[in-house]
C-alpha positions in Angstrom: -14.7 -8.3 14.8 -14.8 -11.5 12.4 -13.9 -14.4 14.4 -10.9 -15.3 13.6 -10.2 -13.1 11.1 -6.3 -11.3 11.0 -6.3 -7.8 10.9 -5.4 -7.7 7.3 -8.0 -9.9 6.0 -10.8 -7.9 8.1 -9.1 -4.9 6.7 -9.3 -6.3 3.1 -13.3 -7.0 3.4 -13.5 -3.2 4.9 -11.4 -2.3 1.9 -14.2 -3.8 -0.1 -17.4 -2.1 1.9 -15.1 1.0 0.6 -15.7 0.3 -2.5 -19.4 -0.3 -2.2 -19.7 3.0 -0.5 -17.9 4.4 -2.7 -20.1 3.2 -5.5 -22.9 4.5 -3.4 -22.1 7.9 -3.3 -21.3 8.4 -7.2 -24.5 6.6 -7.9 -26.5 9.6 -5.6 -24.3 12.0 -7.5 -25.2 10.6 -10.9 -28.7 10.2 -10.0 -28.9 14.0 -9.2 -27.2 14.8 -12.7 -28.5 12.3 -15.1 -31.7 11.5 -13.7 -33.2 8.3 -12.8 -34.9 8.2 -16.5 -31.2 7.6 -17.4 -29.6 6.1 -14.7 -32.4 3.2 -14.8 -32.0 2.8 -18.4 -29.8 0.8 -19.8 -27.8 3.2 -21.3 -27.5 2.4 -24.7 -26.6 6.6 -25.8 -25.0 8.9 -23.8 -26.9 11.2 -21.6 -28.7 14.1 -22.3 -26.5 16.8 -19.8 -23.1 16.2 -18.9 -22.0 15.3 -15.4 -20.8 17.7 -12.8 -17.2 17.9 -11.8 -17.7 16.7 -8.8 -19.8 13.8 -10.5 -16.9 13.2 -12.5 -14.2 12.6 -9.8 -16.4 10.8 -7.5 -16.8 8.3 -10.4 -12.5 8.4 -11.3 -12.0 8.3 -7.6 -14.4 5.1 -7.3 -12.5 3.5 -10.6 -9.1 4.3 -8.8 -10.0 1.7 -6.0 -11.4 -0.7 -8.1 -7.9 -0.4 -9.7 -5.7 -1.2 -6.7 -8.2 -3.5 -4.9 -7.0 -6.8 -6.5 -3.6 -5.3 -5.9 -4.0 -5.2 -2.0 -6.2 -8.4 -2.2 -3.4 -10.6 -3.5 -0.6 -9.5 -1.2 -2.7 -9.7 2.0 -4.1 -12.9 0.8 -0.9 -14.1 -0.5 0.5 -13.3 3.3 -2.6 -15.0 5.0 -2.1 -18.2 2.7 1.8 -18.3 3.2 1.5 -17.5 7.2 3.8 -14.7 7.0 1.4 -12.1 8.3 2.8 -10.3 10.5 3.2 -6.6 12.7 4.2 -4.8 9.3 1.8 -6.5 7.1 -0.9 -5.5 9.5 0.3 -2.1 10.2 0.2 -1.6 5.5 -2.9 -2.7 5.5 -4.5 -0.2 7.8 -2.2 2.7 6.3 -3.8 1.3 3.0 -7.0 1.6 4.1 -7.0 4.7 6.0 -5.2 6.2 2.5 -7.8 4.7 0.9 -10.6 6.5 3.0 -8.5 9.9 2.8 -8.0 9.4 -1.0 -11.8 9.9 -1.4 -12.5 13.7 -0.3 -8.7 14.2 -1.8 -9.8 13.5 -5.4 -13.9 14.8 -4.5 -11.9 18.4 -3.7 -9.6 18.6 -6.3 -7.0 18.5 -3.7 -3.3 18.0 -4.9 -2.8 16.1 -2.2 -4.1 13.2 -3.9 -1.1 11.7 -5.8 0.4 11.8 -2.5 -2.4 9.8 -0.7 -2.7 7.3 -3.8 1.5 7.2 -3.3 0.9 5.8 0.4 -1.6 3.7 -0.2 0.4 2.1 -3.4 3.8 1.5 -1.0 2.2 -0.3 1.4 1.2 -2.6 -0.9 4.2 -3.0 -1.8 5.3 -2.9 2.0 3.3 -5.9 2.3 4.6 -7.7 -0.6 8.2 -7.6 0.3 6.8 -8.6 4.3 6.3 -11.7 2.3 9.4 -11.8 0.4 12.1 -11.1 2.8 
């Protein structure tokens, strides 16, 4: 997978196809609720019916990755630049990632277990930082 890509930098573009799924699925979402007479305008005034919940925390759960994306971009591209990638820095990202993923339904369910999840994914960020620092 990628040539010569390290696992955290072919876990970083995967981090990004995330994102664009995510996107992807709140867009179907907001299609159904809004309509496409409002979703293909450019929204100018609010729309005419309110979301649905689940509309709603698609969209905040979408946002919240969009959040700690640069986050996770620096530190695993801060390792790769630095060369001090390594077993642990590989290891964060995919716990990032897989929190990531598992953040998703989390939030989509109203599941508590979210602030956990997000908590994972936000240490091994830092995980991966202090990889580089120590």
């Amino acid at each position: 997978m990628g040539g010569d890509l390290t696992i955290e930098l072919t876990v970083l573009v995967l981090a990004v196809l995330l994102a664009y799924a995510q996107l992807t699925i709140y867009a179907i979402y907001a299609n159904r609720d809004y309509g496409p007479d409002y979703t293909m305008s450019p929204r100018d005034s609010a729309p005419a019916r309110p979301a649905s919940v689940m509309t709603g925390r698609l969209r905040r759960a979408y946002e919240n990755h969009l959040e700690s994306l640069p986050w996770f971009a620096i530190a695993v591209l801060v390792a790769q630049v630095s060369g001090t990638t390594s077993w642990i820095t590989a290891a964060a990202s995919l716990i990032y990632l897989a929190a990531r993923i598992v953040y998703i339904p989390c939030y989509a369910l109203g599941w508590r277990l979210r602030s956990l999840v997000w908590s994972v994914a936000a240490l091994a960020i830092l995980v991966i930082l202090g990889d580089i620092l120590i």
